[in-house]
C-alpha positions in Angstrom: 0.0 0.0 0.0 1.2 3.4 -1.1 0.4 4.7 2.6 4.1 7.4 3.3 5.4 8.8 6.0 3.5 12.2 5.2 0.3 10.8 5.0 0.7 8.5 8.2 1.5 11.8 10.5 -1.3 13.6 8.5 -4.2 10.7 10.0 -2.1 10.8 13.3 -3.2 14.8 13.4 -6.6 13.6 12.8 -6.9 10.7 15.1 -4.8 11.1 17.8 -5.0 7.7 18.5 -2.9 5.2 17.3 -5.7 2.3 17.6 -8.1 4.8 15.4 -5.4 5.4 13.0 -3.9 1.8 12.4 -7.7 0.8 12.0 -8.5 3.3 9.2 -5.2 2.7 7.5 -6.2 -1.1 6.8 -9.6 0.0 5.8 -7.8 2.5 3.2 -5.2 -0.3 2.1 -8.2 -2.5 1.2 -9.9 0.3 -0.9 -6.1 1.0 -2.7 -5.7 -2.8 -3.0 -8.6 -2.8 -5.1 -8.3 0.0 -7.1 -4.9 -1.0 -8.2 -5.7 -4.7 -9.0 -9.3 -3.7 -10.7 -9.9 -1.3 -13.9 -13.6 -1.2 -14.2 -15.4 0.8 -11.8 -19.2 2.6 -10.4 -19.5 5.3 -8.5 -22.9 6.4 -6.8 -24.3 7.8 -3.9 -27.9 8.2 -2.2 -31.0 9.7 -3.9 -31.2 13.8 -3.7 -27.5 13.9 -3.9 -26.1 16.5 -1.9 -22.8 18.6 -1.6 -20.5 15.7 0.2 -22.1 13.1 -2.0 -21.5 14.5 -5.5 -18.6 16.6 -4.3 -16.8 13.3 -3.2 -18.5 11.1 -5.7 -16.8 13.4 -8.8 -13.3 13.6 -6.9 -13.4 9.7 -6.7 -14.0 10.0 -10.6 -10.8 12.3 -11.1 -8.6 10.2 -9.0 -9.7 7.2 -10.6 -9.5 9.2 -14.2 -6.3 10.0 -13.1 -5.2 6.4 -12.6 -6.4 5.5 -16.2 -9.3 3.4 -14.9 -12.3 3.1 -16.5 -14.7 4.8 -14.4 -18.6 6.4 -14.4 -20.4 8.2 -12.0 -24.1 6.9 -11.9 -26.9 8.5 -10.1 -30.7 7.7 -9.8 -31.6 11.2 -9.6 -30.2 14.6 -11.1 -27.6 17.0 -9.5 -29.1 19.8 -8.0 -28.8 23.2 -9.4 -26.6 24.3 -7.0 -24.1 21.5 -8.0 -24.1 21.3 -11.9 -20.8 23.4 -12.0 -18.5 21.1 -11.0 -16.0 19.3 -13.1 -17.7 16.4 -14.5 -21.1 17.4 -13.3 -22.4 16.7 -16.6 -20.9 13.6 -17.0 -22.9 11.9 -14.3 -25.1 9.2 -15.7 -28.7 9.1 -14.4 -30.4 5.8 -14.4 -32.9 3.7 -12.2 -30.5 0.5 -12.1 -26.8 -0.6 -12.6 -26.9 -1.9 -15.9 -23.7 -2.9 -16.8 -21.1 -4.9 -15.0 -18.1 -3.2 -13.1 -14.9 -5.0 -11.5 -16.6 -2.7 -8.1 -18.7 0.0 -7.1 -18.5 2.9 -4.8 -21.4 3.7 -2.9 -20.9 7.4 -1.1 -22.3 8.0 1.8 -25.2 6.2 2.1 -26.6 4.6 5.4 -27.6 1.6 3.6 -27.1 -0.4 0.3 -31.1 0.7 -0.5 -30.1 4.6 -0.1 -28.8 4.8 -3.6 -32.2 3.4 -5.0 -30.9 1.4 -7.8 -31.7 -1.8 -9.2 -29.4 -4.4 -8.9 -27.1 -2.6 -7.2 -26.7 -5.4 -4.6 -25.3 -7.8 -7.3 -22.2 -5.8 -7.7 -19.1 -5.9 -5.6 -19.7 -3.1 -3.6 -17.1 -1.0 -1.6 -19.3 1.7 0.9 -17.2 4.7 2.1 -18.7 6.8 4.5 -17.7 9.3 7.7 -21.1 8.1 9.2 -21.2 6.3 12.2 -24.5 5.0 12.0 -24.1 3.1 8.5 -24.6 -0.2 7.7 -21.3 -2.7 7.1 -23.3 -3.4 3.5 -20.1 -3.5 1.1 -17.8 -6.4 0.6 -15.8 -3.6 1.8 -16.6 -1.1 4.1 -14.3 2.3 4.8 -16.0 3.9 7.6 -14.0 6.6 9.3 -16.5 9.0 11.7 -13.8 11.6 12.6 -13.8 12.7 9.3 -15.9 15.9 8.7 -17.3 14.7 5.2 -16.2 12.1 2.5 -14.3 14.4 0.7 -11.9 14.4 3.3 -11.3 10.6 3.2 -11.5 11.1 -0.5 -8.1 13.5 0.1 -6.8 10.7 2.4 -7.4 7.9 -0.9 -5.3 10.7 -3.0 -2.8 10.8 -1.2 -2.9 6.9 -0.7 -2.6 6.1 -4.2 0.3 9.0 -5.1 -2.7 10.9 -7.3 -2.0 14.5 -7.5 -5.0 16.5 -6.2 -5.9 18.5 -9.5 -8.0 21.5 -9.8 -11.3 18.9 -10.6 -10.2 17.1 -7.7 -9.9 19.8 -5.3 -12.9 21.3 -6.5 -15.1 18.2 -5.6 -13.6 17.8 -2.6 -13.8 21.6 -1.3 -17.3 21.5 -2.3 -17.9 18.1 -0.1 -16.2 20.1 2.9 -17.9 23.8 2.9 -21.7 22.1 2.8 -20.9 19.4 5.7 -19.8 21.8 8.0 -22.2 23.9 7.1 -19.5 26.5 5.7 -17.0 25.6 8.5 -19.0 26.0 11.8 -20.7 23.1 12.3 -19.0 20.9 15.6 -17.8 18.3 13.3 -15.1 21.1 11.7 -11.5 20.2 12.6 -7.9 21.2 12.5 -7.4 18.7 9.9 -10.7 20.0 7.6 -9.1 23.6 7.7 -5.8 22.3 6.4 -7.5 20.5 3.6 -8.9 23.5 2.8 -6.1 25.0 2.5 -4.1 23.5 0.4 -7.4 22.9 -1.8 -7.2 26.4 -2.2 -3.5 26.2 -3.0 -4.4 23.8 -6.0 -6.6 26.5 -7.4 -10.1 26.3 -5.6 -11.6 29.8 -5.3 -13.5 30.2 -2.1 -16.0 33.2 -2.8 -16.7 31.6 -6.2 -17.4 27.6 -4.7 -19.8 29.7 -2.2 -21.5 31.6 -4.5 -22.3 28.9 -7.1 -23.9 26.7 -3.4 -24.8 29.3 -1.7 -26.0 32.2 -4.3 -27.6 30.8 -7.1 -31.2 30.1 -5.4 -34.1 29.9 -8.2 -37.1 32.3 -7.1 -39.7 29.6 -6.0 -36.9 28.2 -3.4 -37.8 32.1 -1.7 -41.7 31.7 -1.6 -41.2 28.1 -0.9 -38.7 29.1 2.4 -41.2 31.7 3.1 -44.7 29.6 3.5 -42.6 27.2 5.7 -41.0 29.9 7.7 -45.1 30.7 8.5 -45.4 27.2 10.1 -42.5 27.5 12.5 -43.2 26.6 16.4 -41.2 26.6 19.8 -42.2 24.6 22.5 -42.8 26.0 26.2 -39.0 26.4 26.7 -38.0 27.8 23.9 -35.2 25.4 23.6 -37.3 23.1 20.6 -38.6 24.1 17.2 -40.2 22.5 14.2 -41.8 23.7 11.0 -43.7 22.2 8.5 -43.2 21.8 4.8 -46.5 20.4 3.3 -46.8 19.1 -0.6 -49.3 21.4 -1.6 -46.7 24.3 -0.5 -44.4 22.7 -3.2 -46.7 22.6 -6.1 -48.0 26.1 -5.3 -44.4 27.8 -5.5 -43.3 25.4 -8.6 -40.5 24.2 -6.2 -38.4 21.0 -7.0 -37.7 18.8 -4.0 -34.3 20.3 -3.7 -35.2 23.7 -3.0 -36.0 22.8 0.8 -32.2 22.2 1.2 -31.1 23.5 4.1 -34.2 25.2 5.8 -34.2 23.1 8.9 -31.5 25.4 9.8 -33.1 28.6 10.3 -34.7 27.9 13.7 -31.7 27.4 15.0 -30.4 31.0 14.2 -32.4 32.2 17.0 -30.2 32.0 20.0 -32.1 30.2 22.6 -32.9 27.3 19.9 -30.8 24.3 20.6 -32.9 21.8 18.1 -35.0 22.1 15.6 -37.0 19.8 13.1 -38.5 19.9 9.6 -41.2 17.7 8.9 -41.4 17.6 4.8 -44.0 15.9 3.4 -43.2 13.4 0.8 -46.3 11.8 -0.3 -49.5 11.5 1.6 -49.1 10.4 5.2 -45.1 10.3 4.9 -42.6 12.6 6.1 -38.9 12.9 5.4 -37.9 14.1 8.9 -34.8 16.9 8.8 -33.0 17.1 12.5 -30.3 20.0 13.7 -28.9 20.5 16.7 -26.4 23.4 18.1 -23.7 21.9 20.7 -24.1 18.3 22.2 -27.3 18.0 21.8 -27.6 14.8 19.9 -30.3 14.4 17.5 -29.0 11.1 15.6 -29.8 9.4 18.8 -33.5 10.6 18.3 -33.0 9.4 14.3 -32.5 6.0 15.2 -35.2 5.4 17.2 -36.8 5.8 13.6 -34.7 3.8 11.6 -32.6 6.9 10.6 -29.1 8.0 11.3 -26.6 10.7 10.7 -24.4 13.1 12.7 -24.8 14.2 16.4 -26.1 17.7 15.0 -27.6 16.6 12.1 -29.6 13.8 10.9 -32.7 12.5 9.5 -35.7 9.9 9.4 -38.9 8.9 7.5 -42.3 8.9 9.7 -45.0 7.8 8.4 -48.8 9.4 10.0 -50.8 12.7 10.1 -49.2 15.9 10.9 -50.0 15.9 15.2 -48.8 12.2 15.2 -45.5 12.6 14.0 -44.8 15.8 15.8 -45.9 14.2 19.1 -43.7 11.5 18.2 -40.5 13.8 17.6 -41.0 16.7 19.7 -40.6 14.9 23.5 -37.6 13.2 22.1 -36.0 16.7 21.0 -36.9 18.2 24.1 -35.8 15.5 25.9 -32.1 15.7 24.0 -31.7 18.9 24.9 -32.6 18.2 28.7 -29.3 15.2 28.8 -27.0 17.9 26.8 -28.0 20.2 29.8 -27.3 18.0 32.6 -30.0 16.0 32.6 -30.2 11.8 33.7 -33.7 11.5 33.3 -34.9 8.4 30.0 -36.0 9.4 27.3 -40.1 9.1 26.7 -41.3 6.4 25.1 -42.9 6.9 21.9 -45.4 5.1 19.0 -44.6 3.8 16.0 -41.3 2.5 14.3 -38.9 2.9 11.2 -40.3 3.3 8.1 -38.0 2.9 4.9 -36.7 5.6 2.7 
C-alpha cells in the first residue's frame, strides 16, 4: 500500500489515537488494493444527492480518471442546481438501475445499500465509504471513518494513498464536499485537519467566494416563496429550547419548487439564540414525512434518528415517519426536548414513543 510517512502523520493529526489510526489505514489499504488490481469501476451515492455526496463522488471519478481506470459516476436522480458546475457534473449518468457490470462500485455516503435506490445494485461488488457512524457494514468492503468531517476528506486521504495528485477537478469536488458538511466551517464536526485541507485545496486552485456563490448564491425564485410559506409554520415549545416547522406538498406545487429547494431550511430555527434543536417535517407523499433534524452543541439528534430507523451526525440527521401531521410531531417533539434536557445535565430516560422505522 502506497500509505508514506506524510500521510501517516497527517491521520495521526486527525486521530490522535494510534488504535483509530492503524484501524483506518487497513480500511484504506483494502480500498487502494482494489483500485490498483481492478480497472472497471461505479460510482454512486444516495438519492437527492447533496454537496459531500456529489462533491466526493466526482473527486473519486478524477482520482480514478487520473489512474487510467475506467470509471462512471451513476446517479438515480439529477444534480441539484446548485451543484451542476462542478468538473464532470455533466458527466454523471442518471439511471434507475446498474446496468452494466463493473470490476466494483462505490457507494458514497449512504446509510444503507437501498439509499442509492438502484436496481441491482446489490449484485455488484460493492465497496461503501462513508464518515457516518451509523451506517450499515453493506459493502464487501466497508471504509468507515467517523472523525472525518465529510467524504471528501477521506477522498483527500485515498489521494494521497494512491500517489494521485489533487488536480484543480479534484480539489474542487472535494472543497465542495467540505464547505456544505460543515455547514461552511462552523458546524461541531469542523476540525484542525478539515481547515488544512482546505487550505491547500485552495493552494491547488479552488476559489472560495466563487465555490460559495455557485452553493450558496444561485437560489431559483420559487426556493424564496417556498422558504417563506414554511418559515409561517415555525413553532417553539414552552422552553424555547425546541422548534419545528412544516413543509407540506401542496406548499411545493403552489411555488413550482423541485424537492431540492427545501435544502437547508431546517437550519433557520436554530439561528435564534435560545434554539438548541430544531426539526423539519417535509412531506413526501400522503401520510409520509422525510424528517430533517439540527442541533447546536451536544445536543444529539441522531440518537433521536434511530429510534426511527434513521441515522446521521450528532447535530444533524434524519428519518422517515410515516402518520398525520400531530402524530408525528408528538412523536418527535418529546424526544427533542428531551435531548436537549441530557446535553443540559440531565439523567432523566427518554419518553417512550409510537410507532417505528419506516424505509426511505
Amino acid at each position: 500500500m502506497k500509505c508514506d510517512s506524510g500521510l501517516r502523520i497527517e491521520l495521526a493529526v486527525q486521530f490522535r489515537d494510534p488504535e483509530c489510526e492503524i484501524r483506518n489505514l487497513v480500511m484504506l489499504s483494502q480500498v487502494v488494493e482494489l483500485i490498483e488490481s481492478k480497472n472497471c469501476f461505479g460510482i454512486t451515492s444516495h438519492v437527492r444527492p447533496d454537496g459531500d455526496s456529489l462533491g466526493s463522488s466526482l473527486a473519486l471519478y478524477w482520482l480514478l480518471r487520473g489512474l487510467e481506470k475506467d470509471v462512471e459516476v451513476i446517479m438515480r436522480d439529477t444534480a441539484p442546481h446548485a451543484y451542476r458546475q462542478l468538473p464532470g457534473a455533466g458527466a454523471i449518468r442518471v439511471t434507475p438501475a446498474v446496468d452494466r457490470p463493473y470490476d466494483a462500485v462505490f457507494v458514497i455516503e449512504c446509510s444503507d445499500i437501498d439509499r442509492p435506490g438502484l436496481i441491482d445494485l446489490e449484485k455488484q461488488f460493492v465497496v461503501n465509504i462513508d464518515h457516518h457512524s451509523t451506517t450499515e457494514l453493506f459493502g464487501a468492503i466497508n471504509w468507515i471513518d467517523p472523525t472525518a468531517s465529510a467524504v471528501g476528506e477521506m477522498i483527500y486521504n485515498l489521494c494521497k494513498a494512491t500517489g494521485v495528485r489533487v488536480t484543480q477537478e479534484i480539489a474542487e469536488g472535494i472543497y465542495t464536499a467540505l464547505l456544505t458538511d460543515t455547514g461552511s466551517f462552523h458546524y461541531s464536526n469542523t476540525t484542525e485537519r478539515t481547515f488544512k485541507i482546505a487550505s491547500e485545496l485552495v493552494r491547488m486552485g479552488v476559489r472560495p467566494a466563487r465555490s460559495a456563490e455557485a452553493i450558496f448564491g444561485s437560489y431559483q425564485w420559487p426556493k424564496i416563496e417556498l422558504l417563506g410559506q414554511v418559515l409561517a409554520t415555525a413553532k417553539r415549545d414552552d422552553t424555547g429550547h425546541v422548534a419545528w416547522m412544516r413543509q407540506t406538498l401542496q406548499m411545493q406545487e403552489l411555488t413550482k419548487a423541485c424537492d431540492e429547494d427545501a435544502d437547508g431550511f431546517v437550519n433557520y430555527p436554530l439561528a435564534v439564540g435560545d434554539v438548541q434543536a430544531a426539526a423539519l417535517f417535509k412531506e413526501c407523499s400522503p401520510g409520509l414525512y422525510r424528517t430533517s433534524l439540527r442541533s447546536k452543541g451536544t445536543v444529539n439528534v441522531a440518537q433521536v434518528a434511530e429510534r426511527f430507523g434513521g441515522g446521521g451526525h450528532r447535530n444533524a440527521a434524519g428519518c422517515t415517519l410515516a402518520g398525520s401531521w400531530d402524530e408525528i410531531e408528538q412523536q418527535i417533539v418529546p424526544l427533542l426536548q428531551d435531548a436537549v434536557k441530557r446535553a443540559n445535565g440531565s439523567k432523566s430516560e427518554p419518553p417512550a414513543v409510537a410507532g417505528g422505522p419506516v424505509s426511505d
